[in-house]
C-alpha angles and dihedrals in degrees: 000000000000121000111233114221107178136022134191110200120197093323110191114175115178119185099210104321102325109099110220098165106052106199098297127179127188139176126211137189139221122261090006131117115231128179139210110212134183145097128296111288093026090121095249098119092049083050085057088041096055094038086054091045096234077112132045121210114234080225141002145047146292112189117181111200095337094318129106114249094159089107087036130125117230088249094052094060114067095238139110141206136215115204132212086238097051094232089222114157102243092210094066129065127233104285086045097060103038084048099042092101092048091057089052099058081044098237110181116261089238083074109024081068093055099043093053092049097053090047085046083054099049099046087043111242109118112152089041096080093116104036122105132255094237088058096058127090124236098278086040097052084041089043095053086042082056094042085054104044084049103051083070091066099230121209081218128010111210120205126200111189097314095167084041083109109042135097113253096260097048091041084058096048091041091057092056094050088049101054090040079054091051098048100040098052089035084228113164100236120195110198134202117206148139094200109102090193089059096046091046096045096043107027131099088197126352127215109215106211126194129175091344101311126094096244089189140006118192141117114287100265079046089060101040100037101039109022117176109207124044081235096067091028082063102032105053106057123331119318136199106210129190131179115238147173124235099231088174149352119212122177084266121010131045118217113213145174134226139165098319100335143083123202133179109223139186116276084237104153100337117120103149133126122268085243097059121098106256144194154200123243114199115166118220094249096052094056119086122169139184153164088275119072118239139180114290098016143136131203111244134158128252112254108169159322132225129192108234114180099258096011143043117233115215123187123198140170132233133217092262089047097248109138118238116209111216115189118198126188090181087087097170084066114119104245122223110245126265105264095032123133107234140162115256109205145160148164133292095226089050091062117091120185120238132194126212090259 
């Protein structure tokens, strides 16, 4: 069984009267990476902020490893935090920054040495002790914050948008250098971030936040295959939704209506109520169509299709003029000409039912 190292307990944070935290709770293990993932505004940043301590809850409370923290100052929880804008002195070079915490806590040189060599070794920049902060590219700046925030030997490394600054290619090969550093050390690492991509690539499990409440908590294939809200279906990759109406719940199977069909699917997530709007969730990959009819399908008309390096993106409409996305990966298919009437189809066991949220 997993050990739980933190624990949020019905957070609420409210900034005057405005509540930007809802009552949230949250358990999290050690040695695992967990992320918290949403829009802007969705209250995941304030949730990094009150673990860390530079914010305190209204109400609520913060337990690591079984100890309040919740009154505690930042300096007081053994935990440490890597910022988007890498938060360096400027005025110091490599070793003295990395080693800057060290020297706090007055560690003697003798192993200060040793420990910054060690953290120049893991993040890979050995050779670049003496150069200054204002000479290093964007990895290298993020890759000495994280360097820093690790020769204190958190109990939990927090990380707020720490590839928010980075160029595509450099974010990608960050991530993978993230998630080999948090193996490798068994760190517990809490991450803050609105790229899906990145939750999904990085993430032992992911936390989906909206308007101040966690909406969903899985692994990521949980997240991505059977999401439960039509926030976080349409949120975490792209998402096909159809409305659609419960007929009947049986113990294993749903019954629903839609257009001029009816299919039986999988429970899978779905745990509302028969009087609660509802909708289909179809991924891009799992539609296919085409000029023959088939079970499950709809007529729609052709769009329109994009090249897209290793797919092929079709658009079509719908009767009810609701575009459909169709990704193919069989991209020496004929494809079917813009204008033209097909049948869009799919799967049973590719449907997951989604409530309103």
């Amino acid at each position: 069984m997993a050990e739980i190292i933190l624990e949020i307990d019905n957070i609420i944070k409210k900034f005057e009267e405005q509540e930007v935290i809802k009552n949230i709770s949250l358990k999290i293990n050690k040695g695992e990476f967990l992320t918290l993932l949403g829009p802007s505004g969705c209250g995941k940043t304030t949730t990094l902020r009150i673990i860390a301590g530079f914010e305190s809850p209204t109400s609520g409370n913060v337990l690591l490893e079984g100890e309040h923290v919740e009154n505690k100052q930042p300096h007081e929880r053994n935990v440490n935090t890597v910022f988007q804008n890498y938060a360096l002195f400027p005025h110091m070079n490599v070793s003295e920054n990395i080693a800057y915490g060290l020297k706090i806590r007055r560690v003697n040189k003798i192993e200060i040495k040793k420990r910054v060599g060690e953290m120049l070794s893991l993040v890979q920049l050995e050779g670049y002790e003496k150069r200054k902060i204002e000479q290093l590219s964007g990895g290298q700046k993020q890759r000495v914050a994280i360097a820093r925030a690790l020769i204190n030997n958190p109990k939990i490394l927090l990380l707020d948008e720490p590839l928010g600054a980075l160029d595509l290619q450099l974010r990608k090969q960050m991530q993978i250098e993230l998630k080999r550093l948090q193996k490798k050390l068994q760190i517990t690492f809490v991450y803050v971030t609105h790229d899906q991509e990145e939750a999904l690539n990085m993430s032992d499990r992911i936390a989906v936040m909206n308007k101040g409440v966690i909406e969903q908590i899985g692994s990521p294939e949980d997240i991505y295959e059977r999401p439960k809200t039509k926030f976080v279906a349409g949120f975490i990759g792209e998402s096909n939704l159809i409305k659609t109406k419960i007929e009947k719940i049986d113990e294993e199977k749903i019954t629903v209506e839609f257009g001029p069909n009816k299919i039986s699917v999988n429970y899978k997530n779905y745990d509302s109520s028969k009087n609660k709007e509802s909708y289909i969730l179809i991924r891009p990959e799992n539609i296919k169509y085409s000029k023959v009819k088939h079970q499950y399908s709809m007529k729609a008309i052709i769009k329109e299709h994009s090249y897209i390096g290793s797919i092929i993106k079709t658009t079509m409409e719908l009767a009810s003029n609701q575009e459909i996305k169709v990704s193919d990966y069989d991209k020496k298919k004929d494809l079917i000409g813009i204008g033209s009437e097909v049948w869009m189809y799919f799967e049973s066991e590719d449907v997951v039912i989604v409530e309103e949220g």
